[in-house]
FIKETI-439473 format. One line per field, with one value per residue (C-alpha): x, y, z. Coordinates in pm, 1 decimal. Each point is the difference from the previous one (the first is absolute). Example, Ala and Ser with C-alpha at 12.3 -4.5 7.8 and 13.67 -1.06 7.14 Angstrom:
! residues 2
east	1230.0/137.0;
north	-450.0/344.0;
up	780.0/-66.0;
! end
This chain:
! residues 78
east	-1972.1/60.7/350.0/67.8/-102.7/248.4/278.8/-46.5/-7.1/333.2/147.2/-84.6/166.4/275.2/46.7/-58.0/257.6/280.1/-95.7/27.1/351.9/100.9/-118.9/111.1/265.8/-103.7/-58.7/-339.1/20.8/-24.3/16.1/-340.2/-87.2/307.6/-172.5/-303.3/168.3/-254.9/38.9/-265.2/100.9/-50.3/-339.7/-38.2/12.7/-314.2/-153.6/42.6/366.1/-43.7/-153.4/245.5/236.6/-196.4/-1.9/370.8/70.9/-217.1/88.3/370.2/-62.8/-234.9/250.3/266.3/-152.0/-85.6/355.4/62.8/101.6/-39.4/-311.9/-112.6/130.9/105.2/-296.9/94.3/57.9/-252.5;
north	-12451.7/-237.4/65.3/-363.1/43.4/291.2/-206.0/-277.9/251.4/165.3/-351.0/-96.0/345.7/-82.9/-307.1/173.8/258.3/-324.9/-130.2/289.8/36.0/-319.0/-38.8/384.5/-2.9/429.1/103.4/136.3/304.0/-59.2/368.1/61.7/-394.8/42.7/295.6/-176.1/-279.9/-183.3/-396.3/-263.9/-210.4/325.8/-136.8/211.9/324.6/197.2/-55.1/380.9/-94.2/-280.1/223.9/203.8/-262.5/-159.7/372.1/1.8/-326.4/42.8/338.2/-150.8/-242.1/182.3/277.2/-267.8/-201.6/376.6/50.9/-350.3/-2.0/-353.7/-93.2/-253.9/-215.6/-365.3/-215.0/-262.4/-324.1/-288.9;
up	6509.2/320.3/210.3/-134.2/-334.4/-20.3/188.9/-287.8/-255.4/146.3/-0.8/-347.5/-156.1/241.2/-207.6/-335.8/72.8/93.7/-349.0/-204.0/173.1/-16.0/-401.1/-130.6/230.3/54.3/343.2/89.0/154.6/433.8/140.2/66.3/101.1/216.2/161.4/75.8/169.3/-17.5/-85.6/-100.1/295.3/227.9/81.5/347.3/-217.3/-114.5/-314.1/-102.6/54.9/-251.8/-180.3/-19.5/-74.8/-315.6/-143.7/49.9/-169.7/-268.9/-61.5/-19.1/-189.1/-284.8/-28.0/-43.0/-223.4/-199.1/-38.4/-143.9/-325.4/-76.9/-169.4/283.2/333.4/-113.2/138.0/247.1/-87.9/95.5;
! end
């Protein structure tokens, strides 16, 4: 995968994660992100950092979304 493909891909889950906040109102889980420290808008970084970062989040965001105990996120309205 392209440095840009990954950025993109780090700044869609970045999105996801916002929803799934905003909608559940749970908190996914930031330590290991936070770690990273790593943004999608941190363009001059390497792409193994936004590697890195996109394992974070989605790591984060699985386990959270593991722990739910809701049977699914309210879509979003259109």
């Amino acid at each position: 995968m392209k440095k840009q493909e990954l950025i993109h891909l780090h700044g869609l889950l970045a999105q996801v994660q916002n929803h799934y906040e905003e909608k559940t109102g749970n908190e996914v889980e930031h330590d290991e992100y936070e770690r990273v420290n790593v943004r999608p808008t941190s363009i001059h970084m390497s792409k193994d950092d936004h590697k890195d970062a996109v394992f974070a989040l989605a790591g984060g965001i699985t386990s959270e979304m593991g722990d739910d105990k809701s049977e699914q996120v309210p879509a979003a309205a259109d």
